[in-house]
PDB file of the backbone (N, CA, C, O) and the ligand in Angstrom, with CONECT records:
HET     ZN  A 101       1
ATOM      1  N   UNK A   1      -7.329   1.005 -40.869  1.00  0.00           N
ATOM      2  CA  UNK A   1      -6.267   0.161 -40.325  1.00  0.00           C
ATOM      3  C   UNK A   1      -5.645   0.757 -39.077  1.00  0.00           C
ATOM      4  O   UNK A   1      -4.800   0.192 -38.383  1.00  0.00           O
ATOM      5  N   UNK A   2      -6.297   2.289 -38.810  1.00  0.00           N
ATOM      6  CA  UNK A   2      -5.470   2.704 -37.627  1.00  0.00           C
ATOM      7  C   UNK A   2      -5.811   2.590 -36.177  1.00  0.00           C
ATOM      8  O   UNK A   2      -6.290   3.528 -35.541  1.00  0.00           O
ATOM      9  N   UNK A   3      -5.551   1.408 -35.673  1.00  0.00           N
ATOM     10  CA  UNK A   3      -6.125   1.107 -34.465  1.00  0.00           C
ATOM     11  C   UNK A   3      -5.428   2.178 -32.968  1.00  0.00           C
ATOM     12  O   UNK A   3      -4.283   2.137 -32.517  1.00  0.00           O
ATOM     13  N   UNK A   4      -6.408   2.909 -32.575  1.00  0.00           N
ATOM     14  CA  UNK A   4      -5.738   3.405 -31.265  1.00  0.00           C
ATOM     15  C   UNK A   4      -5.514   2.558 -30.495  1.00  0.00           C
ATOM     16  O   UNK A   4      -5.965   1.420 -30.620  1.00  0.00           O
ATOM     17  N   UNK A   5      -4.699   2.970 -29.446  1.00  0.00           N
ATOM     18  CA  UNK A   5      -4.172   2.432 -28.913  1.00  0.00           C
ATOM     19  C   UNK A   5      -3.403   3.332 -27.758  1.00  0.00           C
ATOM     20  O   UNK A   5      -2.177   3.388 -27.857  1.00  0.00           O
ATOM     21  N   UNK A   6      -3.980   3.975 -26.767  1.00  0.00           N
ATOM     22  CA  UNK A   6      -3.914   4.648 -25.631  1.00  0.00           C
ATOM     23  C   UNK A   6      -2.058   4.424 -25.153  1.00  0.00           C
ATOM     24  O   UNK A   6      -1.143   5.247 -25.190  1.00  0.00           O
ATOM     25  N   UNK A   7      -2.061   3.444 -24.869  1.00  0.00           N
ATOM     26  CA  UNK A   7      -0.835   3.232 -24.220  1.00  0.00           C
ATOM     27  C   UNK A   7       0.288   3.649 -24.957  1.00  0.00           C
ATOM     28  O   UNK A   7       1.394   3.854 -24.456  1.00  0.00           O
ATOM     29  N   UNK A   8      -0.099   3.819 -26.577  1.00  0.00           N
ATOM     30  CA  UNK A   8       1.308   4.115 -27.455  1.00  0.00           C
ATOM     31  C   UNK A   8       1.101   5.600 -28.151  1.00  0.00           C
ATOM     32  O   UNK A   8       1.828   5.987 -29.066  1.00  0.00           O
ATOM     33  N   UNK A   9       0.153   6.285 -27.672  1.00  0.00           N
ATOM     34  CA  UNK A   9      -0.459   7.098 -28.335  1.00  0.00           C
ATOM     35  C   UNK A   9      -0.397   8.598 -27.261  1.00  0.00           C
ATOM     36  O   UNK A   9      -1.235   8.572 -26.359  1.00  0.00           O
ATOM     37  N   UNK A  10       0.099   9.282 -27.283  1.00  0.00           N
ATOM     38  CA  UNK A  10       0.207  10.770 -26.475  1.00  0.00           C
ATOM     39  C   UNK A  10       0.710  11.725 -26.666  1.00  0.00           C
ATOM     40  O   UNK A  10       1.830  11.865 -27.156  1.00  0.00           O
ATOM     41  N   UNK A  11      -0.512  13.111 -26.080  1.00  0.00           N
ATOM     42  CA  UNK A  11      -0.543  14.194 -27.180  1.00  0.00           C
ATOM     43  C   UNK A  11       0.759  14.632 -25.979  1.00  0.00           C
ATOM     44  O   UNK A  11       1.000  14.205 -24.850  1.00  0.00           O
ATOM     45  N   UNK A  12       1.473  15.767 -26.918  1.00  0.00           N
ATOM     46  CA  UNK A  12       2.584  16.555 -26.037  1.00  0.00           C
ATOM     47  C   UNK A  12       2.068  17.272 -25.333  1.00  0.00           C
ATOM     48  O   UNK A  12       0.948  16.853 -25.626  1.00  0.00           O
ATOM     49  N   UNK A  13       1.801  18.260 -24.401  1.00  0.00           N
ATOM     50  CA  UNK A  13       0.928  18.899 -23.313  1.00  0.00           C
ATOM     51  C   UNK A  13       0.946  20.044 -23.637  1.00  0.00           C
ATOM     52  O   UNK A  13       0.059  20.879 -23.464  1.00  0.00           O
ATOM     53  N   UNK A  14       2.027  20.178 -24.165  1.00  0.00           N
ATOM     54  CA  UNK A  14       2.736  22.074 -24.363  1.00  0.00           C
ATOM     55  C   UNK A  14       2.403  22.415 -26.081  1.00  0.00           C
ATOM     56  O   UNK A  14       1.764  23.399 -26.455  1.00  0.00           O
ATOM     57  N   UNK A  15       3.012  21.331 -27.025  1.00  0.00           N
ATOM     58  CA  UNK A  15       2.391  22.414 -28.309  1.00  0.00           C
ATOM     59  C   UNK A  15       0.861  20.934 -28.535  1.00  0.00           C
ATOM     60  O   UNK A  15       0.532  20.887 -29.720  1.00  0.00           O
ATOM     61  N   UNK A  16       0.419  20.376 -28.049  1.00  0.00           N
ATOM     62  CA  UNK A  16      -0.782  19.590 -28.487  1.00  0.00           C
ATOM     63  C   UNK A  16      -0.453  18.181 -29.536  1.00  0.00           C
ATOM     64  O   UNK A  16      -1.193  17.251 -29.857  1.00  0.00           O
ATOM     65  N   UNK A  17       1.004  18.490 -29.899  1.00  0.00           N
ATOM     66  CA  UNK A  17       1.547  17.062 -31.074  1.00  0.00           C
ATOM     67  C   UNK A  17       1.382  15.874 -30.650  1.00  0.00           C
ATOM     68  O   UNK A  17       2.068  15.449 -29.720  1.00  0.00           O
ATOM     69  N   UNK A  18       0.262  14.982 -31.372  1.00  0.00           N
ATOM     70  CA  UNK A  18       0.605  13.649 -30.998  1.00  0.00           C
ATOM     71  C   UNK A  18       2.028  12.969 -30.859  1.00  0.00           C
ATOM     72  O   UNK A  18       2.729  13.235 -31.835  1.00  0.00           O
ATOM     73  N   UNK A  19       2.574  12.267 -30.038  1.00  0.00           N
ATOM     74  CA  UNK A  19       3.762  11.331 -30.005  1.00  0.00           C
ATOM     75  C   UNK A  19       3.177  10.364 -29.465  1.00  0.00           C
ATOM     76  O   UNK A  19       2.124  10.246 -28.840  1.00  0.00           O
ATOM     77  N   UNK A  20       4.537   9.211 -29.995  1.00  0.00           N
ATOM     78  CA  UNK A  20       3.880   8.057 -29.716  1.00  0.00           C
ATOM     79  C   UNK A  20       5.693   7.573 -28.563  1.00  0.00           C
ATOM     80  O   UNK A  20       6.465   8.531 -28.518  1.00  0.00           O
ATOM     81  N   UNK A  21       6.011   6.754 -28.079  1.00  0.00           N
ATOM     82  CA  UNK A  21       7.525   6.136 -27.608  1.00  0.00           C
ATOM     83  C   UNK A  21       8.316   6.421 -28.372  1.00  0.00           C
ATOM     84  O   UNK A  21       9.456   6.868 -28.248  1.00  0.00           O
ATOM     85  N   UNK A  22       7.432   6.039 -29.613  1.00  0.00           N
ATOM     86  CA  UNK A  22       9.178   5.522 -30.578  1.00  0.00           C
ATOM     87  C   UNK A  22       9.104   7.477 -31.197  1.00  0.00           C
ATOM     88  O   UNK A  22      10.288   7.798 -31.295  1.00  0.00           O
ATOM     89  N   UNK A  23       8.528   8.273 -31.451  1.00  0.00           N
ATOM     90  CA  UNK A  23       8.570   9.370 -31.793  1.00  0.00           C
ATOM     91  C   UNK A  23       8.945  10.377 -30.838  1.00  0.00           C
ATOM     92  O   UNK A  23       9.361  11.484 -31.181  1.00  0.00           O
ATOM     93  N   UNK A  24       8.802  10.007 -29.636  1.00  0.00           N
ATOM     94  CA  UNK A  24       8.695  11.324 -28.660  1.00  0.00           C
ATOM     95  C   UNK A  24      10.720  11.326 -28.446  1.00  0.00           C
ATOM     96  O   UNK A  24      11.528  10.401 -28.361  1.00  0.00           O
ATOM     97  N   UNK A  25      10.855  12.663 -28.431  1.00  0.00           N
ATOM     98  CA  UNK A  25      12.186  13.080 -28.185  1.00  0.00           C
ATOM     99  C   UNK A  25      12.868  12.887 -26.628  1.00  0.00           C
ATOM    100  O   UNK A  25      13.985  12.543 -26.239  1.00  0.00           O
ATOM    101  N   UNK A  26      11.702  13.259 -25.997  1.00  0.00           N
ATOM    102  CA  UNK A  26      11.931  13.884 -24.810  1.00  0.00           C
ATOM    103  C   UNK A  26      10.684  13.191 -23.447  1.00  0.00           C
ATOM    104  O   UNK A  26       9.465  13.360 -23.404  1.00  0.00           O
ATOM    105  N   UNK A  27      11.341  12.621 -22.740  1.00  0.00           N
ATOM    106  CA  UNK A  27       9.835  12.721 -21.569  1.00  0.00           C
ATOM    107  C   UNK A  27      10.077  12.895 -20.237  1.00  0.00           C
ATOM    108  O   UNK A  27      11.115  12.487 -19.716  1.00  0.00           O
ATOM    109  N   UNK A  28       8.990  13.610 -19.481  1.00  0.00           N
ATOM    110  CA  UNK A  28       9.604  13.646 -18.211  1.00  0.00           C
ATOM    111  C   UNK A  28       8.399  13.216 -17.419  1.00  0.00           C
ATOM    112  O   UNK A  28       7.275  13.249 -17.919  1.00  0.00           O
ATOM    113  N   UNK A  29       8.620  12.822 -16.209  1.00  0.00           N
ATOM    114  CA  UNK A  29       7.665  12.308 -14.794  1.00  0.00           C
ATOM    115  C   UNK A  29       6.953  13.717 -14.103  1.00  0.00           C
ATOM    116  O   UNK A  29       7.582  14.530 -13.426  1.00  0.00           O
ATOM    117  N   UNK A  30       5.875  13.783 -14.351  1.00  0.00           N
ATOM    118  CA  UNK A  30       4.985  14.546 -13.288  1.00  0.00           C
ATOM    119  C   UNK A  30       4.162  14.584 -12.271  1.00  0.00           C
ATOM    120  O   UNK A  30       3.442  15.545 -12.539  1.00  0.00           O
ATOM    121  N   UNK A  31       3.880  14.231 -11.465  1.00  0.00           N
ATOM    122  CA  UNK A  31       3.225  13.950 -10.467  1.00  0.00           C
ATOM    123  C   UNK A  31       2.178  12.172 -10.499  1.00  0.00           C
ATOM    124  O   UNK A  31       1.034  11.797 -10.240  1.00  0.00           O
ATOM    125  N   UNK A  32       3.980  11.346 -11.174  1.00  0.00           N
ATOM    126  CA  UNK A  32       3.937   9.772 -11.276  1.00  0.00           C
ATOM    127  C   UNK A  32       2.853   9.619 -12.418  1.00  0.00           C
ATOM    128  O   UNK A  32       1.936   8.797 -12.417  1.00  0.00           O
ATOM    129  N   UNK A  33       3.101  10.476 -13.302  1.00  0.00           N
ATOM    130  CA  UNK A  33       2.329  10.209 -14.764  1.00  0.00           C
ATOM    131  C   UNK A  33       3.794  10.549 -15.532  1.00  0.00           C
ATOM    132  O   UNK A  33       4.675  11.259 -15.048  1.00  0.00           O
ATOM    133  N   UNK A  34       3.844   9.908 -16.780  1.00  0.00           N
ATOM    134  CA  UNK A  34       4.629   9.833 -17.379  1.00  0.00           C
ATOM    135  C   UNK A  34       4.620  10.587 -19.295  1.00  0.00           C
ATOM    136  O   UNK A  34       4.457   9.847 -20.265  1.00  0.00           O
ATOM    137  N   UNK A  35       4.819  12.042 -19.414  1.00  0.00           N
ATOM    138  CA  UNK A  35       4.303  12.804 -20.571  1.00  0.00           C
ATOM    139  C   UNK A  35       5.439  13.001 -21.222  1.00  0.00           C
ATOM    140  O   UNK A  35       6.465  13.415 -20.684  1.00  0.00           O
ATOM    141  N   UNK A  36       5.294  12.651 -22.698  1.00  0.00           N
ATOM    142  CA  UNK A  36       5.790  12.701 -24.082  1.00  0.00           C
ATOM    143  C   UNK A  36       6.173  13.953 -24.296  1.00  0.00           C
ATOM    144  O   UNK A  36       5.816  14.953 -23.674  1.00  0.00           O
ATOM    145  N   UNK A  37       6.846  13.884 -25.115  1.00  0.00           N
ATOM    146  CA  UNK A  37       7.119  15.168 -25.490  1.00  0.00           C
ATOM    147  C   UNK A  37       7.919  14.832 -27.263  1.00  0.00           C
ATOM    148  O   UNK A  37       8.455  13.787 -27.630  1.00  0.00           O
ATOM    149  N   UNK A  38       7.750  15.987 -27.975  1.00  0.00           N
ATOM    150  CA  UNK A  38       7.883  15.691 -29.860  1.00  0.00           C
ATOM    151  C   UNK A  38       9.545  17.097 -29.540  1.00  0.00           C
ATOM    152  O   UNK A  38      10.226  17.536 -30.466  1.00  0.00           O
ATOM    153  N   UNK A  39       9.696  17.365 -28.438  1.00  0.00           N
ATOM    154  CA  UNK A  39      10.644  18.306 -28.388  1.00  0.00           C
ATOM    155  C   UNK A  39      11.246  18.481 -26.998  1.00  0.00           C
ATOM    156  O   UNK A  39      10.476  18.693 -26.061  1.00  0.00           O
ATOM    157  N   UNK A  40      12.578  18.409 -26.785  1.00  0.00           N
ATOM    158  CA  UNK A  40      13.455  18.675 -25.318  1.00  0.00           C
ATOM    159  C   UNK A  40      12.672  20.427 -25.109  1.00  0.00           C
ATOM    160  O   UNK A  40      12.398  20.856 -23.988  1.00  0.00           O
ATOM    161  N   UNK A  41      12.448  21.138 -26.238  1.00  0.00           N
ATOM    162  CA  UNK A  41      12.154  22.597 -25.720  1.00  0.00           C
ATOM    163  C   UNK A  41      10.710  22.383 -25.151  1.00  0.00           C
ATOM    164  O   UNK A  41      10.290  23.190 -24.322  1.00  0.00           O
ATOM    165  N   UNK A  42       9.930  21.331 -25.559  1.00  0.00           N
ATOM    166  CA  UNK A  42       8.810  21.369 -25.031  1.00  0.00           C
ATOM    167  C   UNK A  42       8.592  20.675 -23.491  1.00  0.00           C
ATOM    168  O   UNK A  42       7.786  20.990 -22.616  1.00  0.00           O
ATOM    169  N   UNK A  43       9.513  19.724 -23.501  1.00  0.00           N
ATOM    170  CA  UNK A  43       9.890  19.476 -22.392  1.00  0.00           C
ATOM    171  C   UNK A  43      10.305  20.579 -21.611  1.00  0.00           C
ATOM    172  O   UNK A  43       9.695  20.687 -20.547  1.00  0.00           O
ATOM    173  N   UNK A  44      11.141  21.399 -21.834  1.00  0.00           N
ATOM    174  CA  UNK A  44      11.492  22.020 -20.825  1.00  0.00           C
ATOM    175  C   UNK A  44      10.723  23.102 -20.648  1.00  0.00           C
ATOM    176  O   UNK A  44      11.055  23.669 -19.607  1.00  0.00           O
ATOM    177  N   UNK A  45       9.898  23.608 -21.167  1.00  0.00           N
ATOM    178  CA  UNK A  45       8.746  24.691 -20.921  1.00  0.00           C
ATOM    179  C   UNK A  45       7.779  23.875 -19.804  1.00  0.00           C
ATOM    180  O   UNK A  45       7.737  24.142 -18.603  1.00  0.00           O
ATOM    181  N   UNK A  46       7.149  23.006 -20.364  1.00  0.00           N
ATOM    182  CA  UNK A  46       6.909  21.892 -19.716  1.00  0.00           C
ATOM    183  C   UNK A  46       6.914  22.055 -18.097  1.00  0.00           C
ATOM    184  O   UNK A  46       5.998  22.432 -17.367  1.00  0.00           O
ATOM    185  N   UNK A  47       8.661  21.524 -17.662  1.00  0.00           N
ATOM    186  CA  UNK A  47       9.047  21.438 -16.427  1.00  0.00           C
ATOM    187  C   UNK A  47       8.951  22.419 -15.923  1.00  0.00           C
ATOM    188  O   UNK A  47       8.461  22.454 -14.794  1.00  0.00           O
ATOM    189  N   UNK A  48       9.350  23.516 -16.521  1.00  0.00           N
ATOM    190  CA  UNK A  48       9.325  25.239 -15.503  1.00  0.00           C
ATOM    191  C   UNK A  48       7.898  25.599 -15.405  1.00  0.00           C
ATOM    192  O   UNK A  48       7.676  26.657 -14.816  1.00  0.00           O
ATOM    193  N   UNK A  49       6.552  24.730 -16.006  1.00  0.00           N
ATOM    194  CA  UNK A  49       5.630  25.156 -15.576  1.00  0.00           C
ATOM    195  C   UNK A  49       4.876  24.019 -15.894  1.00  0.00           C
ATOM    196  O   UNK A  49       4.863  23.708 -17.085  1.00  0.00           O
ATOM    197  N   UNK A  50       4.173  23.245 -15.014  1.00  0.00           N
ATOM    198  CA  UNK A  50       3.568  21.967 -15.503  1.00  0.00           C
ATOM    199  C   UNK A  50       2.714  22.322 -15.197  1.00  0.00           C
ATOM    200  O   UNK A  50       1.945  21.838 -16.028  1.00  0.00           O
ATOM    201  N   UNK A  51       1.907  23.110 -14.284  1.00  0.00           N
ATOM    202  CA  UNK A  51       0.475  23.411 -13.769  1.00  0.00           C
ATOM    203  C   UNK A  51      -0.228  24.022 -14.957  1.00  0.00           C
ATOM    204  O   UNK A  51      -1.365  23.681 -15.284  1.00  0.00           O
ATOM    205  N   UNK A  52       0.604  25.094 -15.705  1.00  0.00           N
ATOM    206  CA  UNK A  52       0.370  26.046 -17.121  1.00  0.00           C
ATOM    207  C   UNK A  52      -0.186  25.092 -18.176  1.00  0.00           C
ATOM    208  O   UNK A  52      -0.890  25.508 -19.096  1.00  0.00           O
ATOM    209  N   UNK A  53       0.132  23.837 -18.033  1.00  0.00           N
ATOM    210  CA  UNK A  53      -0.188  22.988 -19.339  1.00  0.00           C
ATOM    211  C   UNK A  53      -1.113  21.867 -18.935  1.00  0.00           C
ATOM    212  O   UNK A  53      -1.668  21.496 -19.969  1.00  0.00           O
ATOM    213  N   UNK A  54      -1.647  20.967 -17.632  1.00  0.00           N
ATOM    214  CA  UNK A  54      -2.156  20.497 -17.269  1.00  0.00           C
ATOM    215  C   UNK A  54      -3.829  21.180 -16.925  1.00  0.00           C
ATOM    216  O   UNK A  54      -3.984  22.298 -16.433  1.00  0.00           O
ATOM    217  N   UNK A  55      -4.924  20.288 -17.283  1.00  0.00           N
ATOM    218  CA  UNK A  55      -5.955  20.913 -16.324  1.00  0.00           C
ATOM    219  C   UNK A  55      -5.974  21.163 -15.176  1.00  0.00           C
ATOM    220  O   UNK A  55      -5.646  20.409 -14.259  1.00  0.00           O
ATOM    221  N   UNK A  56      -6.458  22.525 -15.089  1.00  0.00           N
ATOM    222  CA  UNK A  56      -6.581  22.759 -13.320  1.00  0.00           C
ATOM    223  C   UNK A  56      -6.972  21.851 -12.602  1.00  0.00           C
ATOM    224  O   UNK A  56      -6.198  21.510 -11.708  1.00  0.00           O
ATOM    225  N   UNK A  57      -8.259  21.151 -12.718  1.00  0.00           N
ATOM    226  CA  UNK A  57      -8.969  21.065 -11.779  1.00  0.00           C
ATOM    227  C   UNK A  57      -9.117  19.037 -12.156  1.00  0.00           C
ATOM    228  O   UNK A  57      -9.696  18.592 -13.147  1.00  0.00           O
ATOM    229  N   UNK A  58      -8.649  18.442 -11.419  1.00  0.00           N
ATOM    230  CA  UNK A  58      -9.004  16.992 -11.704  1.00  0.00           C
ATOM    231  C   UNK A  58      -9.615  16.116 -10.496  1.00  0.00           C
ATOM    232  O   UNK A  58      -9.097  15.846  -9.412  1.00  0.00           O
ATOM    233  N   UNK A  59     -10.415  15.886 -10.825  1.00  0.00           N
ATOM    234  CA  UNK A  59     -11.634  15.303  -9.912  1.00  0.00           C
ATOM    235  C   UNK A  59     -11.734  13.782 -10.540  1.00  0.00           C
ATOM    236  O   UNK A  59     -11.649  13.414 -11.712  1.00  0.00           O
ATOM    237  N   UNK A  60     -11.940  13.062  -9.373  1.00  0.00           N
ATOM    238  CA  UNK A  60     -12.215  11.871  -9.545  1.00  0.00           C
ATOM    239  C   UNK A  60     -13.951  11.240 -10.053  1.00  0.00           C
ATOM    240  O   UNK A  60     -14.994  11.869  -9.872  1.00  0.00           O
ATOM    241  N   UNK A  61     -13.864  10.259 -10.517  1.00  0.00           N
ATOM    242  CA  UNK A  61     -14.571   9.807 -11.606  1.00  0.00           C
ATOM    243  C   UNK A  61     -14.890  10.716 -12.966  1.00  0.00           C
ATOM    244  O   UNK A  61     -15.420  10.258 -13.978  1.00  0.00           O
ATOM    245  N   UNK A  62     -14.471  12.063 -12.794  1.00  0.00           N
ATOM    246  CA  UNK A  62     -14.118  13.259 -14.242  1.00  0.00           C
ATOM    247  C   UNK A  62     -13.150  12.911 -14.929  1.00  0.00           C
ATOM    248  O   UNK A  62     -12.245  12.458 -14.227  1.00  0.00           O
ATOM    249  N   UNK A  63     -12.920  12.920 -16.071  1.00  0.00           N
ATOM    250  CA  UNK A  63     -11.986  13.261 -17.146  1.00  0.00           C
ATOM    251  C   UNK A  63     -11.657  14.110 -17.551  1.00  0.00           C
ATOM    252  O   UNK A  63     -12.344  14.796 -18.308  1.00  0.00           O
ATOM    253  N   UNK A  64     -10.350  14.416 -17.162  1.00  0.00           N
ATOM    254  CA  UNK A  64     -10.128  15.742 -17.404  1.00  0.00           C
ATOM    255  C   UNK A  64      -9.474  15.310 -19.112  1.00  0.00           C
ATOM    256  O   UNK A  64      -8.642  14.439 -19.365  1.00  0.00           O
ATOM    257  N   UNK A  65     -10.208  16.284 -20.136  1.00  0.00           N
ATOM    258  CA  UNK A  65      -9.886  16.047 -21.243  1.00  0.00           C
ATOM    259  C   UNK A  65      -9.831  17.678 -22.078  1.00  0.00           C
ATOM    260  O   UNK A  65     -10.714  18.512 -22.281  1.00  0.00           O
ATOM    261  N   UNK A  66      -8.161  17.636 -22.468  1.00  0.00           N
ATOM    262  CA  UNK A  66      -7.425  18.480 -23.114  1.00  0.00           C
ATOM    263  C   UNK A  66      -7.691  18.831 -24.318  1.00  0.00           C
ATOM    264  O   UNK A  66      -7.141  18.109 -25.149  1.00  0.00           O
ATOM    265  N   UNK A  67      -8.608  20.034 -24.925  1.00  0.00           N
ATOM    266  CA  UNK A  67      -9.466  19.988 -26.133  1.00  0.00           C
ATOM    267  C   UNK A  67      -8.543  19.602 -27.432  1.00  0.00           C
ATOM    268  O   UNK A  67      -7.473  20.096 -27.784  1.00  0.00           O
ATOM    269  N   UNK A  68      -9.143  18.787 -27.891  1.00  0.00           N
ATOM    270  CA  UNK A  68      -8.427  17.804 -29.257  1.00  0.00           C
ATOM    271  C   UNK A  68      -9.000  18.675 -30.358  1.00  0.00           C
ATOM    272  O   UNK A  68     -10.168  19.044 -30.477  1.00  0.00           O
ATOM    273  N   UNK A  69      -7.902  18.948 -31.188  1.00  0.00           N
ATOM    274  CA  UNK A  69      -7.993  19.592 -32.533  1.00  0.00           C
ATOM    275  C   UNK A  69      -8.212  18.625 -33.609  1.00  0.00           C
ATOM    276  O   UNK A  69      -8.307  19.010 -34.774  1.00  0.00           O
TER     277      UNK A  69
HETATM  278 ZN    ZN A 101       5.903  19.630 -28.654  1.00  0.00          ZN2+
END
């Protein structure tokens, strides 16, 4: 019954927790992408270092994809 659903569905960047809107505590704008967060502390680790939690390297027609546990 559990249909994904991309748009409502996002992992936190910093500890890997899925959130969804209605779950996420915290979110902030990064370079006009818009990331969840399950915690303001994760948020704010987050902001003082967004490069630390993002893939380096993002290339077009690549996916940059964040290894899923
Ligand atoms: Zn978190």
């Amino acid at each position: 019954m559990k249909h994904t659903e991309p748009e409502r569905d996002f992992k936190d960047p910093v500890c890997g927790m899925r959130v969804s809107r209605l779950t996420a505590v915290a979110e902030a704008e990064h370079e006009r992408r818009l990331y969840y967060f399950c915690a303001r502390e994760c948020r704010d680790a987050f902001l003082a270092d967004p490069a630390k939690y993002l893939p380096r390297h993002r290339q077009h027609g690549v996916r940059a994809q964040p290894d899923e546990r």
